[in-house]
N, CA, C and O atoms as CSV, one atom per row, in Angstrom:
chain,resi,resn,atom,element,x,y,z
A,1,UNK,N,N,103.637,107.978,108.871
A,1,UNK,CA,C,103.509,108.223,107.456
A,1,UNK,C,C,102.275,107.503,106.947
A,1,UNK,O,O,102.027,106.407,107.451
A,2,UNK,N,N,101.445,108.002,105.978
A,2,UNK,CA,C,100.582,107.598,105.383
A,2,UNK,C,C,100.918,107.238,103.634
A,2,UNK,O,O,101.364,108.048,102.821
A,3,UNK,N,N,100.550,105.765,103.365
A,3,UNK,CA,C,100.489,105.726,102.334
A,3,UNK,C,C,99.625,105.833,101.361
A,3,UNK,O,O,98.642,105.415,101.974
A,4,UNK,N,N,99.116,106.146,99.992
A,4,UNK,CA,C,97.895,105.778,99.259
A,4,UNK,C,C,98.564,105.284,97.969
A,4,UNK,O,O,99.645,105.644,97.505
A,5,UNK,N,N,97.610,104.297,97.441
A,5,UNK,CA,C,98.018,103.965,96.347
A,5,UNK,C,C,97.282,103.874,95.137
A,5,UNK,O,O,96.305,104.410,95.661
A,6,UNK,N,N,96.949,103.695,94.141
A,6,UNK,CA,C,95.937,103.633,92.745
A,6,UNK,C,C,95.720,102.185,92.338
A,6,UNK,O,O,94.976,101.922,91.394
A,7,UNK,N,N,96.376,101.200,93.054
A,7,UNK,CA,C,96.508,99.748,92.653
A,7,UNK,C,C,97.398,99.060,91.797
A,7,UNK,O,O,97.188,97.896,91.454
A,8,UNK,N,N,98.181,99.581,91.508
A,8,UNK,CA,C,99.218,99.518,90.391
A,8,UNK,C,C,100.414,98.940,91.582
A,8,UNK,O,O,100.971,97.859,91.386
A,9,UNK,N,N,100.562,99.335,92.161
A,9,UNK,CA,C,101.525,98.995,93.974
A,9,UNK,C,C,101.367,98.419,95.140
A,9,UNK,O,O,100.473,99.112,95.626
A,10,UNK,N,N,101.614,97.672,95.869
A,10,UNK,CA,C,101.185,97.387,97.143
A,10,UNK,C,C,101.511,98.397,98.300
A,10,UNK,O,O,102.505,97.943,98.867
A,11,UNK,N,N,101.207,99.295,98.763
A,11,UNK,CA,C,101.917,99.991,99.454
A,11,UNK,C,C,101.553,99.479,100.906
A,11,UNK,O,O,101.997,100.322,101.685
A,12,UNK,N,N,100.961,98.504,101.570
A,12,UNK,CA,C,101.273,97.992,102.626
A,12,UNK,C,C,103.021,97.015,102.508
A,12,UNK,O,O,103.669,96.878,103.546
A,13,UNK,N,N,103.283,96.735,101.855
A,13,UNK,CA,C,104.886,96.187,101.232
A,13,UNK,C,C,105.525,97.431,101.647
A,13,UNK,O,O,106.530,97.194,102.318
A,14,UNK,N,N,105.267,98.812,101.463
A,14,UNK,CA,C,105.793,99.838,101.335
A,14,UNK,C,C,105.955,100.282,102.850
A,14,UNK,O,O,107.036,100.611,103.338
A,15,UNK,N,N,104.738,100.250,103.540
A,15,UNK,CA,C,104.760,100.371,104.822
A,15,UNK,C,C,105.721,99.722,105.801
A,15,UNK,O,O,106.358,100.370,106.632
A,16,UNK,N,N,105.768,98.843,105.705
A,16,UNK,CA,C,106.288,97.788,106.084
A,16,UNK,C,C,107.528,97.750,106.133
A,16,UNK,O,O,108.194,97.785,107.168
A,17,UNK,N,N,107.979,97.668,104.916
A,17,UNK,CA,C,109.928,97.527,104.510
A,17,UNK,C,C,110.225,98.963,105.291
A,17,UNK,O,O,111.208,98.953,106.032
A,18,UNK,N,N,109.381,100.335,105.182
A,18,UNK,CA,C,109.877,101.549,105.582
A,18,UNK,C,C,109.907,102.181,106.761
A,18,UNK,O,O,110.690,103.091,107.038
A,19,UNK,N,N,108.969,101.673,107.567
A,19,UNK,CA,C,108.440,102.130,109.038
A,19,UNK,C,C,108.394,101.189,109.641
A,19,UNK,O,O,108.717,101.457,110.798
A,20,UNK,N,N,108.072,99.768,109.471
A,20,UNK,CA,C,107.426,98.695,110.050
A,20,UNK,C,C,106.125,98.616,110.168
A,20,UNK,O,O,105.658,97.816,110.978
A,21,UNK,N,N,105.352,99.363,109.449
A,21,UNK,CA,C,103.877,99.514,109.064
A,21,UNK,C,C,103.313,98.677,108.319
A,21,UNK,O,O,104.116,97.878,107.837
A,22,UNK,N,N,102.154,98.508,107.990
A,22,UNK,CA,C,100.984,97.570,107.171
A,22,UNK,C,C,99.604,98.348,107.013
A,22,UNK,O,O,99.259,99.433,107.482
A,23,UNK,N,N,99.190,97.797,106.515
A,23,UNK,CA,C,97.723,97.938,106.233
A,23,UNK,C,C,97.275,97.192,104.962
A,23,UNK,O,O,97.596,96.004,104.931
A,24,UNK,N,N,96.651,97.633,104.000
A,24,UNK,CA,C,95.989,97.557,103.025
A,24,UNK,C,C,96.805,97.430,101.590
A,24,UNK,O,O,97.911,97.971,101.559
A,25,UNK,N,N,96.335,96.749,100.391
A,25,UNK,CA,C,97.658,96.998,99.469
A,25,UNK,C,C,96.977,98.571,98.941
A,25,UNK,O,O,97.533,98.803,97.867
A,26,UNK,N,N,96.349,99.315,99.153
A,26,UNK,CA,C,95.563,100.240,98.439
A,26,UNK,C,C,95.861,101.769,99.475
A,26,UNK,O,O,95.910,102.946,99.119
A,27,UNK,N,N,96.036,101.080,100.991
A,27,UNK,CA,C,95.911,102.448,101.928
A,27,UNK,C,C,96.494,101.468,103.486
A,27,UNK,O,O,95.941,100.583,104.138
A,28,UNK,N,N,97.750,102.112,103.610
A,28,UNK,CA,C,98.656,101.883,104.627
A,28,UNK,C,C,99.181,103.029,105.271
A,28,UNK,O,O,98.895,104.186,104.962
A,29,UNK,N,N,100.290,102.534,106.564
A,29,UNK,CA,C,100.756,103.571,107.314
A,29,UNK,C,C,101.907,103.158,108.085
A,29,UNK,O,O,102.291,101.989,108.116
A,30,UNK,N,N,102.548,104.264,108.810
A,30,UNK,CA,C,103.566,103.235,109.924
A,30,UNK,C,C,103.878,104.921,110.647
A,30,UNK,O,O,103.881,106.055,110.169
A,31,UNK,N,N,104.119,104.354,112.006
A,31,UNK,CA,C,105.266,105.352,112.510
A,31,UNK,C,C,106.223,105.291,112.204
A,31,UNK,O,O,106.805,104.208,112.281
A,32,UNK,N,N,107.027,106.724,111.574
A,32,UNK,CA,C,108.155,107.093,111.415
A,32,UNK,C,C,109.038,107.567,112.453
A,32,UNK,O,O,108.986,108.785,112.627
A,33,UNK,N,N,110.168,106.656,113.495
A,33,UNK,CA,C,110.576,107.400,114.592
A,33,UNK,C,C,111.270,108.593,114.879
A,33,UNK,O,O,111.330,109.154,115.974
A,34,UNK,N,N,112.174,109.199,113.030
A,34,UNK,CA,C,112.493,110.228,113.335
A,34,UNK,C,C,111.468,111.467,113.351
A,34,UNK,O,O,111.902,112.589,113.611
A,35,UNK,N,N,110.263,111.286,113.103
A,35,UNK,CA,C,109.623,112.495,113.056
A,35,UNK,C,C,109.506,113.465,113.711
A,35,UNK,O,O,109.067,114.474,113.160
A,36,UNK,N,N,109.757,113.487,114.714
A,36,UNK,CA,C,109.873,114.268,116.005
A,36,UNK,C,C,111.164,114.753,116.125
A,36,UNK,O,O,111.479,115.622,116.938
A,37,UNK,N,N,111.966,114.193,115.300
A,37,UNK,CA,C,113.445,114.976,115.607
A,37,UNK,C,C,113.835,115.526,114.459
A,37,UNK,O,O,115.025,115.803,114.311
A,38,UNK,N,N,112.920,115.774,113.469
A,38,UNK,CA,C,113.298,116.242,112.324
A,38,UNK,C,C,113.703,115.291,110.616
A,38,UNK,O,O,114.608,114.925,109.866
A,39,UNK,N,N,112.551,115.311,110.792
A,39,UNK,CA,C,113.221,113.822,109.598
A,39,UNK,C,C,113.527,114.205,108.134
A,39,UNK,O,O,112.759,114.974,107.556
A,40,UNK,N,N,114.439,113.785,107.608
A,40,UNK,CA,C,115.036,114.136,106.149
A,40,UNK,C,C,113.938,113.700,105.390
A,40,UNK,O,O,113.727,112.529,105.074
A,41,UNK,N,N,113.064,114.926,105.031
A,41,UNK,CA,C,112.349,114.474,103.976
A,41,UNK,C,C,112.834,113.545,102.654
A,41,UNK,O,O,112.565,112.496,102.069
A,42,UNK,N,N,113.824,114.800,102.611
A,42,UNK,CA,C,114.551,114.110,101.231
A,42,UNK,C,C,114.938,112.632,101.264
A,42,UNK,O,O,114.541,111.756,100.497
A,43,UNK,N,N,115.576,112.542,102.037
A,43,UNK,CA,C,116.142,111.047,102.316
A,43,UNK,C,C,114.599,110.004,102.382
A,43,UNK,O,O,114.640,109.100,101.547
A,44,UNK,N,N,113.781,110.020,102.926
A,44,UNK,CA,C,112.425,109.244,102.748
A,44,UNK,C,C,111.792,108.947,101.577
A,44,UNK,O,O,111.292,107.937,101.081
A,45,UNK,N,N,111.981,110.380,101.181
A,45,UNK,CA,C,111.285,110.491,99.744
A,45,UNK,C,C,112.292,109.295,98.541
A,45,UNK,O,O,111.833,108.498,97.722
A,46,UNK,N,N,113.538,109.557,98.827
A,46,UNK,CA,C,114.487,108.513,97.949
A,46,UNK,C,C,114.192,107.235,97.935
A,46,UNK,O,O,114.359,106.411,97.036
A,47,UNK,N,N,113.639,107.090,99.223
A,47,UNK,CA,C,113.466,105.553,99.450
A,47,UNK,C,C,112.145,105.366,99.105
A,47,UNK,O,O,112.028,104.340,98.435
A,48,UNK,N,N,111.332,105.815,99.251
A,48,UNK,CA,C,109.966,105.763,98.412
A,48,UNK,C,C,110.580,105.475,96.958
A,48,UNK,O,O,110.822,104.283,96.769
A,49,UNK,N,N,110.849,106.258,95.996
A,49,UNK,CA,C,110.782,106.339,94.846
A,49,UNK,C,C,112.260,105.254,94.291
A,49,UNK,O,O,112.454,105.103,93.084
A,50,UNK,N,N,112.947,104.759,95.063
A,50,UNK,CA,C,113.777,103.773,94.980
A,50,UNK,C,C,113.134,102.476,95.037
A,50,UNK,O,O,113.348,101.584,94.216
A,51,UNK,N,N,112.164,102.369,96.238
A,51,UNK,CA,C,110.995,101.053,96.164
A,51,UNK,C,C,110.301,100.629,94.664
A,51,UNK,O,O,110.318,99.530,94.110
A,52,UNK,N,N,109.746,101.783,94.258
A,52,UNK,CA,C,108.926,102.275,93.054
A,52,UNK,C,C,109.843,101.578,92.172
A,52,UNK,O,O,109.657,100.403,91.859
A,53,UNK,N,N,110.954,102.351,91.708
A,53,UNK,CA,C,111.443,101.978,90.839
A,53,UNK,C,C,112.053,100.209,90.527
A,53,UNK,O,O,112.186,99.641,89.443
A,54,UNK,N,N,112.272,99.795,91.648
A,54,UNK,CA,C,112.564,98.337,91.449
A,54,UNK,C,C,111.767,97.731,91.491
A,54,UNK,O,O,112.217,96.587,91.436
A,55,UNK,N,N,110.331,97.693,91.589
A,55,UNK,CA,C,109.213,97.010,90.780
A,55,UNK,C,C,108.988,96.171,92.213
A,55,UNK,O,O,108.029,95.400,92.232
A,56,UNK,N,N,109.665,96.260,93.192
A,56,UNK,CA,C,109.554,95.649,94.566
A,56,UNK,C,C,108.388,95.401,94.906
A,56,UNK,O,O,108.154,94.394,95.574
A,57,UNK,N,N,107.218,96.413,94.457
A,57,UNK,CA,C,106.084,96.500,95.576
A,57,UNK,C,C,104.626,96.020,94.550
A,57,UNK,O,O,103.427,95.921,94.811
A,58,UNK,N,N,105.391,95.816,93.381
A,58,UNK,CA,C,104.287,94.835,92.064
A,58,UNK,C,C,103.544,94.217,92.580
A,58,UNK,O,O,103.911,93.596,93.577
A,59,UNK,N,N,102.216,94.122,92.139
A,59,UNK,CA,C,101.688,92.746,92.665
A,59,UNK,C,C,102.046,91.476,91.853
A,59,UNK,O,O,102.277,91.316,90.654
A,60,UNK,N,N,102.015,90.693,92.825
A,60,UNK,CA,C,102.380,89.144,92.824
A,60,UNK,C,C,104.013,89.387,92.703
A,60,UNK,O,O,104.544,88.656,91.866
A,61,UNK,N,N,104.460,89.847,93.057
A,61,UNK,CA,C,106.105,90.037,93.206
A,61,UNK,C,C,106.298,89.073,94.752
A,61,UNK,O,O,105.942,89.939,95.551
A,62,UNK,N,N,106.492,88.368,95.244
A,62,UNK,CA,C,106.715,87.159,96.037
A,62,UNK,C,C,108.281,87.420,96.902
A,62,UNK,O,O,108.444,86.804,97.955
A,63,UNK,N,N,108.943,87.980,96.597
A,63,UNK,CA,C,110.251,88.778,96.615
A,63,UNK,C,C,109.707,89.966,97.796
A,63,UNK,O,O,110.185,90.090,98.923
A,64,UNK,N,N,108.733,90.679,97.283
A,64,UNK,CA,C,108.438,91.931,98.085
A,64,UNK,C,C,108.370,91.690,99.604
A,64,UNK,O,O,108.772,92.591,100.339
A,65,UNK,N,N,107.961,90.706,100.060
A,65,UNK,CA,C,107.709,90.642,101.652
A,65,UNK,C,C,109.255,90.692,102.435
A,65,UNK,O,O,109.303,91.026,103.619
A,66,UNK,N,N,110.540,90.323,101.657
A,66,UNK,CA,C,111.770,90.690,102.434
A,66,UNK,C,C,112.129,91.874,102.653
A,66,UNK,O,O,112.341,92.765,101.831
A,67,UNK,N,N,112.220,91.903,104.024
A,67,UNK,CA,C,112.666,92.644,104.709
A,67,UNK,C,C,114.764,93.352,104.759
A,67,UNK,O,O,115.636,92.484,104.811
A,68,UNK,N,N,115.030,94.299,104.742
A,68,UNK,CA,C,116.497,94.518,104.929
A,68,UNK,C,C,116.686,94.211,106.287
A,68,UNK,O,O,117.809,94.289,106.787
């Protein structure tokens, strides 16, 4: 998965918590292992926009680097 972001987000935080990915707070990535077997978009997409919404991936949010 590829992330991009506008700066408003960290999406290496995003990478990370979701794939086990990193990069950049601006432009990240990770392998996704179900991809190959069919992966629930939908279900990904929730968790994207579930991240979003709890302000998780803010900058200077200090909180964001935990992991589930």
């Amino acid at each position: 998965l590829s992330f991009r972001a506008n700066g408003k987000i960290d999406v290496s935080l995003m990478a990370k918590k979701l794939v086990g990915g990193g990069g950049h707070k601006n432009a990240s990535g990770g392998l996704f292992a179900a991809y190959k077997d069919g992966a629930n978009y939908n279900y990904i997409k929730a968790q994207i926009v579930d991240l979003i919404k709890s302000k998780e991936l803010k900058k200077g949010n200090s909180d964001a680097t935990n992991t589930q």
